[in-house]
PDB file of N, CA, C and O in Angstrom:
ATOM      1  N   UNK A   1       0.814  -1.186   0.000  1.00  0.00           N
ATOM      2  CA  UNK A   1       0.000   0.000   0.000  1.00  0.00           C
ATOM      3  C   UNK A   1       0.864   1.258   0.000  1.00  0.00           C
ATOM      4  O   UNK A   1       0.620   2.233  -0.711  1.00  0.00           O
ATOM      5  N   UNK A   2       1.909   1.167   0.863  1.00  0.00           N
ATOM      6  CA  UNK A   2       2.753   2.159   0.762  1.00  0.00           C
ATOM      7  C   UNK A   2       3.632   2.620  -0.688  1.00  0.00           C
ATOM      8  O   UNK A   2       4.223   3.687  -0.858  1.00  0.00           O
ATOM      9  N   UNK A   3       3.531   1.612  -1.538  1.00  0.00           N
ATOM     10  CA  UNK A   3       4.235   2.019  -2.864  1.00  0.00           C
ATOM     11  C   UNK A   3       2.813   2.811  -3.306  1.00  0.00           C
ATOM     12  O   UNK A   3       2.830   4.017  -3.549  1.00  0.00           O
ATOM     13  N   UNK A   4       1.720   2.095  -3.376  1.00  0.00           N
ATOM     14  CA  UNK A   4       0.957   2.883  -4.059  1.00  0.00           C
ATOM     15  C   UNK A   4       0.236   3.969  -3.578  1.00  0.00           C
ATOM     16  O   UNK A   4      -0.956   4.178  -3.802  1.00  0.00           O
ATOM     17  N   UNK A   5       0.925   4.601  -2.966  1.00  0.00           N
ATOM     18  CA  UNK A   5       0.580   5.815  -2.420  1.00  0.00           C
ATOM     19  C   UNK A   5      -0.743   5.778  -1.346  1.00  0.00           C
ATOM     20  O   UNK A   5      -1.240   6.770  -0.812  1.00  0.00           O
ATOM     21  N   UNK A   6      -1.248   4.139  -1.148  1.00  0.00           N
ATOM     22  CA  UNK A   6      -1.964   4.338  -0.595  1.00  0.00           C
ATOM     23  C   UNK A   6      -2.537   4.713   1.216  1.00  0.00           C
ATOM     24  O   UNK A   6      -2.521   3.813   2.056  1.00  0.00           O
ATOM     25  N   UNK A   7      -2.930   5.915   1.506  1.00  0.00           N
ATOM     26  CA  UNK A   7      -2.480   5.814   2.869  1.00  0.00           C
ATOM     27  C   UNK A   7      -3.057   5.050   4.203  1.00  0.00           C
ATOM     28  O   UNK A   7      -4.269   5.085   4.415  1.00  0.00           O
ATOM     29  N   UNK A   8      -2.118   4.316   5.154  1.00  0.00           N
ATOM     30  CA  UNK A   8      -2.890   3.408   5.640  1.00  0.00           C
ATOM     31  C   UNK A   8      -4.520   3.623   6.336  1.00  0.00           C
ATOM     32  O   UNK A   8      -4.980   4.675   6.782  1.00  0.00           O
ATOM     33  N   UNK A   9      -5.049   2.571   6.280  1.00  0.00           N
ATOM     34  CA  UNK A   9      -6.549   2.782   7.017  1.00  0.00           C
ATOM     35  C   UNK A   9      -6.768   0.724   7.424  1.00  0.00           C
ATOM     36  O   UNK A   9      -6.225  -0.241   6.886  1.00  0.00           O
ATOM     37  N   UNK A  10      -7.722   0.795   8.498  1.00  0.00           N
ATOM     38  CA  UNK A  10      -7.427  -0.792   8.811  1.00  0.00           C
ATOM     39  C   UNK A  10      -8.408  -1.631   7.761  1.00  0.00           C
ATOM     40  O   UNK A  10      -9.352  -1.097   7.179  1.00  0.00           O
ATOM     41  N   UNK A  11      -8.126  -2.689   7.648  1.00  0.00           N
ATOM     42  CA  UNK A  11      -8.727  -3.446   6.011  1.00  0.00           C
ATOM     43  C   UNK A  11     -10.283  -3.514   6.488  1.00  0.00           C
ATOM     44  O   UNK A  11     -11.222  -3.288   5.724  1.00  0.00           O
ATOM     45  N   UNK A  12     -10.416  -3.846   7.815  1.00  0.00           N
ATOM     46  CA  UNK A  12     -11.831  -3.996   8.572  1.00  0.00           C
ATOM     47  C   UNK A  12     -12.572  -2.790   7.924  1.00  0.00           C
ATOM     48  O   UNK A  12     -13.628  -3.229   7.467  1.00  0.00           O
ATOM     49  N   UNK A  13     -12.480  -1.687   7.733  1.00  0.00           N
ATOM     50  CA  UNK A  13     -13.254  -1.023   6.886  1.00  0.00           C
ATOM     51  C   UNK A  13     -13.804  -1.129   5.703  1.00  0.00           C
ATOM     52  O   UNK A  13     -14.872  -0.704   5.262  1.00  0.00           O
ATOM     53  N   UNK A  14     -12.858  -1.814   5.184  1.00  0.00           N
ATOM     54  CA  UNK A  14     -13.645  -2.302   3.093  1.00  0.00           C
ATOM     55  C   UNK A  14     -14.877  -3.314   3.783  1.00  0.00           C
ATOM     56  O   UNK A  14     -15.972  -3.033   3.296  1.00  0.00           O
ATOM     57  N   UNK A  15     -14.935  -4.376   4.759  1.00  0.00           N
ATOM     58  CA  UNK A  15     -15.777  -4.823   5.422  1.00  0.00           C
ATOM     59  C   UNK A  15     -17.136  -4.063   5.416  1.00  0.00           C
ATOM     60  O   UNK A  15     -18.096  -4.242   4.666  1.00  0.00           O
ATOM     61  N   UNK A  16     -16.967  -3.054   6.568  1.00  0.00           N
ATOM     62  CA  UNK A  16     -17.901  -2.106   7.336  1.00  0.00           C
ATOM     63  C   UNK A  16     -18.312  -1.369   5.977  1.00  0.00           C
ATOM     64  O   UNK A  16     -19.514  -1.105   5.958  1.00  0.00           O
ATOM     65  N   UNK A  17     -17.463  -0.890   4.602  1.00  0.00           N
ATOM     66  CA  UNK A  17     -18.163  -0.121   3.675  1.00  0.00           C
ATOM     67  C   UNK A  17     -18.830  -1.089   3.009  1.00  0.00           C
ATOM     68  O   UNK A  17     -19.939  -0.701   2.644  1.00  0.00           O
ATOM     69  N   UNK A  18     -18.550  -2.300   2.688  1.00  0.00           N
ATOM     70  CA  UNK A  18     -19.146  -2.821   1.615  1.00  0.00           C
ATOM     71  C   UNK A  18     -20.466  -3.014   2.009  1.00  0.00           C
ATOM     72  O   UNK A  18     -21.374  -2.775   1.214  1.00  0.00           O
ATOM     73  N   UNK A  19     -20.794  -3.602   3.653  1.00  0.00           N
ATOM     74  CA  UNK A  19     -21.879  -3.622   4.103  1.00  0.00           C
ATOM     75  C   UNK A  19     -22.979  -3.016   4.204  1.00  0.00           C
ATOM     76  O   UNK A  19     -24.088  -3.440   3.881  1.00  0.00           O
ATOM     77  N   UNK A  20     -22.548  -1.428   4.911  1.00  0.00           N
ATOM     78  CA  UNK A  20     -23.244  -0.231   4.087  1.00  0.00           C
ATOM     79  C   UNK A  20     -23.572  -0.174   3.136  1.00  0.00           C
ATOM     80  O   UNK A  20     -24.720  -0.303   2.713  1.00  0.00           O
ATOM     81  N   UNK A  21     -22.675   0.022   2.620  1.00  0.00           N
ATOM     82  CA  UNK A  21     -23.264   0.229   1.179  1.00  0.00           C
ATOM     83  C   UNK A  21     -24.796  -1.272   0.374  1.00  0.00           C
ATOM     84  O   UNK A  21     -25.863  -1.069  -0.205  1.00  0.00           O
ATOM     85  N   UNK A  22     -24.380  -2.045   0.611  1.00  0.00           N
ATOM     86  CA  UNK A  22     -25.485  -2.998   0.400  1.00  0.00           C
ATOM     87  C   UNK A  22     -26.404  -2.410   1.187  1.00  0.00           C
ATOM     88  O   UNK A  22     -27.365  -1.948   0.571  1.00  0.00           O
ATOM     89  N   UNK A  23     -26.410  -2.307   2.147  1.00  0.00           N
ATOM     90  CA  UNK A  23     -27.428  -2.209   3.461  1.00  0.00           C
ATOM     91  C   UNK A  23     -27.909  -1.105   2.430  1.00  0.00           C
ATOM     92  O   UNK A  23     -28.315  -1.596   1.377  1.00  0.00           O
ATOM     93  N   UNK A  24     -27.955   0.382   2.505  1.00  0.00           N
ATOM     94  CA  UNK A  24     -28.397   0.960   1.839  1.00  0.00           C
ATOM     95  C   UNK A  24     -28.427   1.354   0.747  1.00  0.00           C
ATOM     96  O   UNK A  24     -28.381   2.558   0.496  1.00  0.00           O
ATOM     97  N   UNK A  25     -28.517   0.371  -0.216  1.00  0.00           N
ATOM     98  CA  UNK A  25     -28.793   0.179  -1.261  1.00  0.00           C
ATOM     99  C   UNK A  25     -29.855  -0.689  -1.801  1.00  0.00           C
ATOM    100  O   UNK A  25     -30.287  -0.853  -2.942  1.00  0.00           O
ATOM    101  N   UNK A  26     -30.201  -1.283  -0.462  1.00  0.00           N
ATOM    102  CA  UNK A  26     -32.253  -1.852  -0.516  1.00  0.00           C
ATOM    103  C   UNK A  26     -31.725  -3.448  -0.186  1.00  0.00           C
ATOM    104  O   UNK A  26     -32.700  -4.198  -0.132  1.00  0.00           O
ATOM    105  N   UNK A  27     -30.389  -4.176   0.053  1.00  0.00           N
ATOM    106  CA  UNK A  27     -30.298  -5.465   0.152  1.00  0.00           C
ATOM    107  C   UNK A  27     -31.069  -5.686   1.146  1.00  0.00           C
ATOM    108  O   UNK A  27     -31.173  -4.675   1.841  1.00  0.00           O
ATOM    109  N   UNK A  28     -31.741  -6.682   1.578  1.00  0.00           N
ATOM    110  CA  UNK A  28     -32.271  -7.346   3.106  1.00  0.00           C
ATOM    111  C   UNK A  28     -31.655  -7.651   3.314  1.00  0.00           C
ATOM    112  O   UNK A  28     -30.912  -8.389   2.668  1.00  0.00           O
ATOM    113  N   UNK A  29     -31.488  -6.962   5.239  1.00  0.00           N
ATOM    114  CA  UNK A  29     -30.563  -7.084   6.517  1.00  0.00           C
ATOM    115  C   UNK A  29     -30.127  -8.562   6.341  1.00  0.00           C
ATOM    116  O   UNK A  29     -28.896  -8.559   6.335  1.00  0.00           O
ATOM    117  N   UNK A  30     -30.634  -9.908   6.184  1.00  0.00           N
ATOM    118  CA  UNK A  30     -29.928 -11.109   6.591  1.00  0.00           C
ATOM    119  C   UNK A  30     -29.613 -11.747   4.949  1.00  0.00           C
ATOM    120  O   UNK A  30     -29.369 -12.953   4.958  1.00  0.00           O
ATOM    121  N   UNK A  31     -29.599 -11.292   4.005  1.00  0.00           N
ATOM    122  CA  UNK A  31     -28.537 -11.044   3.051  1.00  0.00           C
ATOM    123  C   UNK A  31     -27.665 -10.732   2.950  1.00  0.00           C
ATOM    124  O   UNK A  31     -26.732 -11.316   2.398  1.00  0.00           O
ATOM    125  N   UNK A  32     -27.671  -9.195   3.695  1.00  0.00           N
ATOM    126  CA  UNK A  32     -25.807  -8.596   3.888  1.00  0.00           C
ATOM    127  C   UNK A  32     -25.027  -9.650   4.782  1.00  0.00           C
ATOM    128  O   UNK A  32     -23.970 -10.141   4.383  1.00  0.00           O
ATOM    129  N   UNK A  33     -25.575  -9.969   5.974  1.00  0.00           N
ATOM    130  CA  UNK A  33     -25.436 -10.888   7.181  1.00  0.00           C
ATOM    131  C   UNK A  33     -24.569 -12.178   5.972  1.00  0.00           C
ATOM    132  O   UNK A  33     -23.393 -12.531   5.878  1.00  0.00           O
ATOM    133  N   UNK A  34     -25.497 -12.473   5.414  1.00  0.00           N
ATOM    134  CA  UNK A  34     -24.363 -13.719   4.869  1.00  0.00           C
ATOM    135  C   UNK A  34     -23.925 -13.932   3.771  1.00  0.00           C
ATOM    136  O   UNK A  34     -23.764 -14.945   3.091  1.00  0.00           O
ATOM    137  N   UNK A  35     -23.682 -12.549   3.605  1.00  0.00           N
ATOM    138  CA  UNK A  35     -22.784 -12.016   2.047  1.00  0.00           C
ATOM    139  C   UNK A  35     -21.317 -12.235   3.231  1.00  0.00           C
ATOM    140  O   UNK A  35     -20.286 -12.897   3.110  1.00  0.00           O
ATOM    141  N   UNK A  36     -21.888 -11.236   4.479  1.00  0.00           N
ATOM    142  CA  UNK A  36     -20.325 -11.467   5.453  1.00  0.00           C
ATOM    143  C   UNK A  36     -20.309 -11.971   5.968  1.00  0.00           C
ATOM    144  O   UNK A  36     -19.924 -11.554   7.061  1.00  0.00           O
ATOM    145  N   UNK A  37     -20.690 -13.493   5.883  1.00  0.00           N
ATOM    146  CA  UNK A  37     -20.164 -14.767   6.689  1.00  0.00           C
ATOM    147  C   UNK A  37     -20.818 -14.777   8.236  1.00  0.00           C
ATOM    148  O   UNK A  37     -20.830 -15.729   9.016  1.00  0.00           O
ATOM    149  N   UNK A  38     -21.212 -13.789   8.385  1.00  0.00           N
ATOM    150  CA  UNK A  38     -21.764 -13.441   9.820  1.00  0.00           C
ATOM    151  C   UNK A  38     -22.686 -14.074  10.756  1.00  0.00           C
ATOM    152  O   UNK A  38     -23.908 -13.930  10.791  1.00  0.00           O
ATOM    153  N   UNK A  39     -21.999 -14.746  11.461  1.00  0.00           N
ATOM    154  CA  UNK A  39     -23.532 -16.093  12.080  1.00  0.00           C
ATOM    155  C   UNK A  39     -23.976 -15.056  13.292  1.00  0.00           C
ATOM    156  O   UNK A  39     -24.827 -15.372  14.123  1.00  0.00           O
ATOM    157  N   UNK A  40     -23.358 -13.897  13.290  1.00  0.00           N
ATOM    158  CA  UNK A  40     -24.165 -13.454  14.684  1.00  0.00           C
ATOM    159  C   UNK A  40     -24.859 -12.147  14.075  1.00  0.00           C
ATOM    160  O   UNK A  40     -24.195 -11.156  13.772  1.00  0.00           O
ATOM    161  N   UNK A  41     -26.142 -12.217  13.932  1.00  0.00           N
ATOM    162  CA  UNK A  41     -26.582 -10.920  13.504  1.00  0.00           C
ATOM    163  C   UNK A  41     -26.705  -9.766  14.132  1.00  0.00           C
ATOM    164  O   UNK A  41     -27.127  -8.762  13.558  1.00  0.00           O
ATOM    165  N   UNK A  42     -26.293  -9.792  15.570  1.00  0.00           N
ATOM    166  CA  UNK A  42     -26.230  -8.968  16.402  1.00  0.00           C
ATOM    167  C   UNK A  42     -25.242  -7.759  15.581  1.00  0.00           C
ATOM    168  O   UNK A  42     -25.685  -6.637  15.336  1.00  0.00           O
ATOM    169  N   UNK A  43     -23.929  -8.175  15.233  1.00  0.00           N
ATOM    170  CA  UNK A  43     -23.336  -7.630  15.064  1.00  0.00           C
ATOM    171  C   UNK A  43     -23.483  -6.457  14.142  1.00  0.00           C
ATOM    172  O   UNK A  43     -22.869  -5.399  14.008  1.00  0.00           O
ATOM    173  N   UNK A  44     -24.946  -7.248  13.305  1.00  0.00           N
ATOM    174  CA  UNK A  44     -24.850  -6.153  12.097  1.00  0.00           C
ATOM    175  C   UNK A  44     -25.779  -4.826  12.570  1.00  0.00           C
ATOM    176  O   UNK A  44     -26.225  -4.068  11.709  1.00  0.00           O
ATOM    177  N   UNK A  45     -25.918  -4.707  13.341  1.00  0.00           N
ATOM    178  CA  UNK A  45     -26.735  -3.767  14.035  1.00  0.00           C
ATOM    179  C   UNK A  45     -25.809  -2.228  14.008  1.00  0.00           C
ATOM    180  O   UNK A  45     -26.175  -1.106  14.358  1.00  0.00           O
ATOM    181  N   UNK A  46     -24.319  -2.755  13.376  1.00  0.00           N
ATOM    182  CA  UNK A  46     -23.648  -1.570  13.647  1.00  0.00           C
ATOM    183  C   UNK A  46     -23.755  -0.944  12.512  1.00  0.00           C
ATOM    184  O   UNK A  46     -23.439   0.238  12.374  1.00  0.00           O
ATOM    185  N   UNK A  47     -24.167  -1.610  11.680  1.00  0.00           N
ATOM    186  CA  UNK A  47     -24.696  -1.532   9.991  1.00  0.00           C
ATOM    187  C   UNK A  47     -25.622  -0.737   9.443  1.00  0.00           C
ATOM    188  O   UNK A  47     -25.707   0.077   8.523  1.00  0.00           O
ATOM    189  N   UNK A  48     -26.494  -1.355  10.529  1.00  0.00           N
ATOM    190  CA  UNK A  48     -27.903  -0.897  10.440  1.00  0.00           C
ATOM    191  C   UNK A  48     -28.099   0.450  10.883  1.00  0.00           C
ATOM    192  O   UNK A  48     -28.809   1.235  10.255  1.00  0.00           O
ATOM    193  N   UNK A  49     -27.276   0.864  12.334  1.00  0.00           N
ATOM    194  CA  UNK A  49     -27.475   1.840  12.453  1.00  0.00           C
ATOM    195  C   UNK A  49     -26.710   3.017  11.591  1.00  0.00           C
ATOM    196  O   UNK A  49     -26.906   4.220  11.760  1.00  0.00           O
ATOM    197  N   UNK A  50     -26.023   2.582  10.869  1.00  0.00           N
ATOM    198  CA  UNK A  50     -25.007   3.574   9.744  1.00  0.00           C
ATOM    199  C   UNK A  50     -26.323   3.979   8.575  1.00  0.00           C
ATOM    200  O   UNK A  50     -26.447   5.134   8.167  1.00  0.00           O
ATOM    201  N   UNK A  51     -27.094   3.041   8.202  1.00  0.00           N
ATOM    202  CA  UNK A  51     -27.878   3.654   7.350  1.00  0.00           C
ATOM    203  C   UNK A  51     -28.920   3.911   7.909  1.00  0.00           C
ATOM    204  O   UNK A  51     -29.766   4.356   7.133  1.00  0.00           O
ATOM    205  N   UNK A  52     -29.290   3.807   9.117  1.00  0.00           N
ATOM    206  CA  UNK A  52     -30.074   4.879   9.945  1.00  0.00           C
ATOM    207  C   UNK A  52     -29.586   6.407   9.864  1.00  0.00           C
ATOM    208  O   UNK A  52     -30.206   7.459   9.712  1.00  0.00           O
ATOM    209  N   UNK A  53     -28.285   6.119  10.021  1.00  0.00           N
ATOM    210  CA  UNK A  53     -28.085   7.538  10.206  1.00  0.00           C
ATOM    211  C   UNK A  53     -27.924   8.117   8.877  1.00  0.00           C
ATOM    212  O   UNK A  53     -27.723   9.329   8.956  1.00  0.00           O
ATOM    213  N   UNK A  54     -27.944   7.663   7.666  1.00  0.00           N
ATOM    214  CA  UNK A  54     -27.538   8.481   6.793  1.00  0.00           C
ATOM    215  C   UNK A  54     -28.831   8.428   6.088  1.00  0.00           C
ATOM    216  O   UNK A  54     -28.768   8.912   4.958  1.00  0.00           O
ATOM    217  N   UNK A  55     -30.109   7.927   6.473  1.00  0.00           N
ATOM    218  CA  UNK A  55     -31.111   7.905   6.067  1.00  0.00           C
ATOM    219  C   UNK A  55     -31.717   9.413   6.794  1.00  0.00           C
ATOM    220  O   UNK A  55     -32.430  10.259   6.254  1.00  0.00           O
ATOM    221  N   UNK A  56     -31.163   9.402   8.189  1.00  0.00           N
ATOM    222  CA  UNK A  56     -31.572  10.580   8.626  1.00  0.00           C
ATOM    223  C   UNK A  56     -31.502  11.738   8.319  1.00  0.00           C
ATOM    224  O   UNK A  56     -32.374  12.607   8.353  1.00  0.00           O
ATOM    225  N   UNK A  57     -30.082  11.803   7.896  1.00  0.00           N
ATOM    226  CA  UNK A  57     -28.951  12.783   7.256  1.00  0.00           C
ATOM    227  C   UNK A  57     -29.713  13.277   5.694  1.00  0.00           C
ATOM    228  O   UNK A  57     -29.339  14.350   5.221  1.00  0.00           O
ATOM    229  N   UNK A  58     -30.672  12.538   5.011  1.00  0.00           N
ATOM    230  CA  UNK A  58     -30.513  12.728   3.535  1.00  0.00           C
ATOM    231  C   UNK A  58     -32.111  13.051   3.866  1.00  0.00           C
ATOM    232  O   UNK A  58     -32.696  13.472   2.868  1.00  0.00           O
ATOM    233  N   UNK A  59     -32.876  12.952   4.961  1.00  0.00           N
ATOM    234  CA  UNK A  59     -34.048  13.853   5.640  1.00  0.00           C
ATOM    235  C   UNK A  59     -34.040  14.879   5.839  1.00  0.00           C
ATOM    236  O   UNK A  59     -34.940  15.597   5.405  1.00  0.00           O
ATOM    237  N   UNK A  60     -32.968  15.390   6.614  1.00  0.00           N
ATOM    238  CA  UNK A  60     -32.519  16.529   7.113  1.00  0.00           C
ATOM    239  C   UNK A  60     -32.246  17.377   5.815  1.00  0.00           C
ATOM    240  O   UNK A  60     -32.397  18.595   5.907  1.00  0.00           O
ATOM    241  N   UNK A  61     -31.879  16.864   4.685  1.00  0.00           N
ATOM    242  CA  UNK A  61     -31.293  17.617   3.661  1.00  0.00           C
ATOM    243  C   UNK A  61     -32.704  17.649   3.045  1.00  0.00           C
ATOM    244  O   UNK A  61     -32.926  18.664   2.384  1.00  0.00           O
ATOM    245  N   UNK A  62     -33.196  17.208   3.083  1.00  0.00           N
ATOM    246  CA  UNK A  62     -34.500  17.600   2.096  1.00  0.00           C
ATOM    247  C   UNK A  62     -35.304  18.320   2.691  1.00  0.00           C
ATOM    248  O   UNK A  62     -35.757  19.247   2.019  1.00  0.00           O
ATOM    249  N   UNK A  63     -35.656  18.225   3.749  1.00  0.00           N
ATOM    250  CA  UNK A  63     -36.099  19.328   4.990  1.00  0.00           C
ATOM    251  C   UNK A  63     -35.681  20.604   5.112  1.00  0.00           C
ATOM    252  O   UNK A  63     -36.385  21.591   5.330  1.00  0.00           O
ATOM    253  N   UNK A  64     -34.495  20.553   4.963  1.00  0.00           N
ATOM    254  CA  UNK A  64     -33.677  22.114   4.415  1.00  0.00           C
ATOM    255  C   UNK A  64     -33.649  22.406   2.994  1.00  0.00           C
ATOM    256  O   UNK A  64     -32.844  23.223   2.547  1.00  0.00           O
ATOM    257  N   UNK A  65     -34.266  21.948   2.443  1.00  0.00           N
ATOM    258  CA  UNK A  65     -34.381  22.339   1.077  1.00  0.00           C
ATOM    259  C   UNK A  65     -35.349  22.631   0.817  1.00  0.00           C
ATOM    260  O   UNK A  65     -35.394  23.551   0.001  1.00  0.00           O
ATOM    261  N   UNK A  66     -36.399  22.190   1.206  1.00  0.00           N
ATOM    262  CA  UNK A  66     -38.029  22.479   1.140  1.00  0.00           C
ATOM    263  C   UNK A  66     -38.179  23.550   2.021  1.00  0.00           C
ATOM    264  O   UNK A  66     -39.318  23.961   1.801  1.00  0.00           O
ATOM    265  N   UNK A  67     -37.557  24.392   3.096  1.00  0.00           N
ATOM    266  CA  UNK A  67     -37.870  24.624   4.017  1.00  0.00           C
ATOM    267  C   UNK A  67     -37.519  26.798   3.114  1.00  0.00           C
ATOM    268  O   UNK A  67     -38.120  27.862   2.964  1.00  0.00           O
ATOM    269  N   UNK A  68     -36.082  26.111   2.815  1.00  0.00           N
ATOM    270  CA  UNK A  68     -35.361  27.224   1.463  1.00  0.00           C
ATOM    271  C   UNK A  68     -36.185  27.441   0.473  1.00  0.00           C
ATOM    272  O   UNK A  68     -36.750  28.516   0.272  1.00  0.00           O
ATOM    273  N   UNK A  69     -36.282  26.613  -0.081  1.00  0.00           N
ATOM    274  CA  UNK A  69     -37.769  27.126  -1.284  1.00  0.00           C
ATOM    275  C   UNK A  69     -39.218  27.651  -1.016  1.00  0.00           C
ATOM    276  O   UNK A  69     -39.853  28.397  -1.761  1.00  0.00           O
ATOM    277  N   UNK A  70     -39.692  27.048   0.368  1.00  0.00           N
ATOM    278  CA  UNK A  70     -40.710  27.962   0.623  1.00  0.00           C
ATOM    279  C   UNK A  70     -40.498  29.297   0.980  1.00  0.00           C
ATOM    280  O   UNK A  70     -41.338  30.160   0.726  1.00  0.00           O
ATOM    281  N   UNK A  71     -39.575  29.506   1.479  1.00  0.00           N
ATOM    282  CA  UNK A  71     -38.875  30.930   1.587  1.00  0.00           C
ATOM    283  C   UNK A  71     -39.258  31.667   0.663  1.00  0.00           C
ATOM    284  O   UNK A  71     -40.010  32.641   0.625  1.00  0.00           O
ATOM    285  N   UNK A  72     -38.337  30.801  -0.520  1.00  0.00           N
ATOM    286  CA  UNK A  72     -37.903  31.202  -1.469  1.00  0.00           C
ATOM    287  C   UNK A  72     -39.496  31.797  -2.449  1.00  0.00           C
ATOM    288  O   UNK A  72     -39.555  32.745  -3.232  1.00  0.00           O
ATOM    289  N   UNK A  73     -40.228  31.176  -2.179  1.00  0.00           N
ATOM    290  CA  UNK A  73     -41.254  31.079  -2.862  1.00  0.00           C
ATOM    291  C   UNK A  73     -42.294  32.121  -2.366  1.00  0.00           C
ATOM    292  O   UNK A  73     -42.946  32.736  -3.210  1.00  0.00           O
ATOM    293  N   UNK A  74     -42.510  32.385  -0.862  1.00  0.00           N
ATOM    294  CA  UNK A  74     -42.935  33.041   0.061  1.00  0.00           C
ATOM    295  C   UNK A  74     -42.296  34.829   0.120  1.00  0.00           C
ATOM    296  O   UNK A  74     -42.524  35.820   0.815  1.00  0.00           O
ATOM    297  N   UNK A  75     -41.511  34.524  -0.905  1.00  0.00           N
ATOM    298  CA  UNK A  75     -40.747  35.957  -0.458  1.00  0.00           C
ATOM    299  C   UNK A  75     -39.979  36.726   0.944  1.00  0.00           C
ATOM    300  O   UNK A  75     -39.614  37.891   1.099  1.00  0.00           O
ATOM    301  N   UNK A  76     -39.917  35.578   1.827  1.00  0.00           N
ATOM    302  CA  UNK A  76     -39.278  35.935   3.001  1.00  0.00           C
ATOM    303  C   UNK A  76     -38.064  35.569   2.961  1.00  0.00           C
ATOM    304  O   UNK A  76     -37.550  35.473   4.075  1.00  0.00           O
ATOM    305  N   UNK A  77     -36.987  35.172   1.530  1.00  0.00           N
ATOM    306  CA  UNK A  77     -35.723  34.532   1.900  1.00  0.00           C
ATOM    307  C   UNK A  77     -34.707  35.853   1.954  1.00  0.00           C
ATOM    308  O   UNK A  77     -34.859  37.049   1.706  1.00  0.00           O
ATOM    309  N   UNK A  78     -33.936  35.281   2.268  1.00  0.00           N
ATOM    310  CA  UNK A  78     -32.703  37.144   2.485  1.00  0.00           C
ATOM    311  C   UNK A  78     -32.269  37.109   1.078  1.00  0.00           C
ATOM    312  O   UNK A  78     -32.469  36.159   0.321  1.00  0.00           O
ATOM    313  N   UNK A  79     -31.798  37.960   0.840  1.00  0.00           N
ATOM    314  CA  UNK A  79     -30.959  38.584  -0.577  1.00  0.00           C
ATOM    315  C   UNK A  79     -29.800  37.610  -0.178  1.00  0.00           C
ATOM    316  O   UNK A  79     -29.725  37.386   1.031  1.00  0.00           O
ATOM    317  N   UNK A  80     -28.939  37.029  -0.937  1.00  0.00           N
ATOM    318  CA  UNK A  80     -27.156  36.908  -0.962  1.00  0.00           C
ATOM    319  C   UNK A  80     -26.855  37.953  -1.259  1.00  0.00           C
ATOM    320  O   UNK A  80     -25.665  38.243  -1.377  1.00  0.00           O
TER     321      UNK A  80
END
């Protein structure tokens, strides 16, 4: 990794992303579970809550966007 410029990070992460990323990308929870070998599903709960949170996160953004356009629309938004 070090020739290729790559800088270290622990491999357990390509793990934790790939999972995510399935996870929210619509796979069912005990699919990802044994895409990663995983007999304890407990574990994937750490998974689950990652696309909890970025499910929340991409709420929040649309919430502030709707929130800007009614402004916007309302005539109460400030000048830039």
């Amino acid at each position: 990794m070090r020739k290729a410029g790559v800088p270290y990070f622990p491999l357990y992460e390509l793990r934790h992303t790939f999972a995510t990323r399935l996870s929210t990308g619509g796979v069912a929870d005990h699919f990802v579970t044994q895409m990663l070998r995983q007999g304890d599903a407990g574990v994937f709960k750490r998974y689950r809550q990652a696309k909890l949170n970025m499910m929340l996160e991409a709420l929040d953004r649309l919430d502030r966007r709707a929130n800007n356009e009614h402004q916007e629309n309302s005539g109460t938004a400030k000048p830039i």
